[in-house]
C-alpha positions, 0 to 999 in steps of 0.5 A: 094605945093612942092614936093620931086621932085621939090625940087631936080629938084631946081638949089640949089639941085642934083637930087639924092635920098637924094635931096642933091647935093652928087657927084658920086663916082670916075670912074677909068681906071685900078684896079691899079688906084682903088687899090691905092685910096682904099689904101689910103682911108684905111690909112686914116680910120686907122688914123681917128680910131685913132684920135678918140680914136677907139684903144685898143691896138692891137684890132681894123682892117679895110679891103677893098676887092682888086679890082682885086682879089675879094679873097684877102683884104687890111688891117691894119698890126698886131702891127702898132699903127692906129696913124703911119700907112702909105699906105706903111706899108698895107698888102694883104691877099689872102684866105688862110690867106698868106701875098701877099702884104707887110712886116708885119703880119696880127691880126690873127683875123683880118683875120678870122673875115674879110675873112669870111664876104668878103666871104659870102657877095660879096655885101660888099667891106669893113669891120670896127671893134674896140672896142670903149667905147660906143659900148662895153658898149651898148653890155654889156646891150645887146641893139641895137640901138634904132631910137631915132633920124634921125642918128640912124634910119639907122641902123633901122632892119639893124643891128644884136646882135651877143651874142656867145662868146667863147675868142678871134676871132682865128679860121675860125669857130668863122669867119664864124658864125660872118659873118652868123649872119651879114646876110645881115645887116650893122652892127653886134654888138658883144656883149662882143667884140666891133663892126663890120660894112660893105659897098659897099665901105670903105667910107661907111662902115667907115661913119657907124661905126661913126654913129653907135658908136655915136648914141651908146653913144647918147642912152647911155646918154639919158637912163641915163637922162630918158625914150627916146621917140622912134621913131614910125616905119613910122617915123624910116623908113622915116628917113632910107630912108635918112640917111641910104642912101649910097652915102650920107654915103660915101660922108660924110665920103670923109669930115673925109678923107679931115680932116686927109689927111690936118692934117697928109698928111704922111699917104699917103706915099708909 
């Protein structure tokens, strides 16, 4: 019989979690070199937002922590279509909410709603929110995901229902009750507001705001055909190990950032 770990010991298979040949990450020799490859793969998730519909108007930012000062993270700046953002045109907010890096202004509830998350979990290096379709309509029936196959098992007692809501995220206190209820989850699904995931790196907190607003409309489309069969927990908890895995998750996500850098190389200017 083969096992799991013959399998990733075959010439065909890396010896990962997963069994599957991912590459580690980057290795950098200075926060200058890591600060510029973040920046370039924020400009590119802004544009992946785009290409896919993820804009609402001003709605909708994406944060990476800066690899130096832990206090500060780089964002989308306020009024700056996903469509034409550059890594030129990136801001830097230190704690306070003061633009340090950049010639915009940042979405006041970018700043509220990220810096708090950035704050409370030093775990998280990014941070996604939108207001995409599929999430608003999931959270108007106040559902999470239900592991209805392998992609939606890993958010499974990964994720949170955030049901306040008192307008528009504008103050530090609405911030920081987001960022509690969050916990130590990977996505919180705001009802009435759209939805927010994280990672240990951006690639990972993008590749799960795909998943999660995917498998979102998956289950949308199957109550709507019928009674979806669930998965029973052994077999939710097999497939998280899976596909809940983060270096899969950021590896997937360097596939979408190969796409767009091809499709729309401006996005790298400086």
């Amino acid at each position: 019989m083969t096992t799991a770990k013959s399998r990733a010991s075959s010439k065909y298979l890396a010896n990962t979690h997963t069994g599957l040949p991912i590459p580690h990450g980057p290795a950098f020799d200075t926060p200058e070199e890591e600060r510029r490859y973040r920046k370039q793969r924020l400009a590119a998730a802004l544009r992946l937002f785009g290409k896919y519909g993820f804009d609402e108007g001003i709605s909708g930012h994406v944060s990476v922590r800066d690899p130096e000062n832990f206090d500060h993270f780089w964002a989308n700046p306020f009024g700056v279509s996903f469509n034409q953002v550059k890594v030129g045109d990136l801001v830097c907010v230190d704690a306070d909410g003061k633009v340090v890096h950049g010639d915009h202004a940042i979405n006041p509830s970018a700043f509220v709603i990220h810096s708090k998350i950035h704050e409370l979990r030093p775990d998280v290096t990014a941070a996604a929110h939108a207001h995409t379709e599929h999430s608003r309509a999931l959270g108007a029936l106040g559902q999470l995901l239900e592991p209805l196959d392998q992609e939606s098992a890993a958010f499974y007692d990964d994720q949170v229902l955030y049901e306040d809501y008192e307008g528009p995220s504008i103050t530090i206190e609405q911030g920081t009750d987001i960022a509690n209820k969050l916990g130590d989850k990977r996505a919180i699904l705001l009802r009435y507001h759209g939805l927010i995931t994280v990672g240990n790196s951006l690639e990972e907190a993008m590749h799960r705001f795909f998943t999660f607003d995917g498998c979102s409309r998956v289950q949308l489309l199957a109550a709507s055909a019928g009674t979806p069969r669930v998965m029973s927990r052994e077999q939710a908890l097999a497939a998280k190990d899976g596909f809940g895995d983060s270096q899969l998750a950021s590896f997937s996500f360097q596939l979408r950032y190969d796409e767009i850098t091809f499709e729309q190389p401006d996005l790298l200017e400086e």
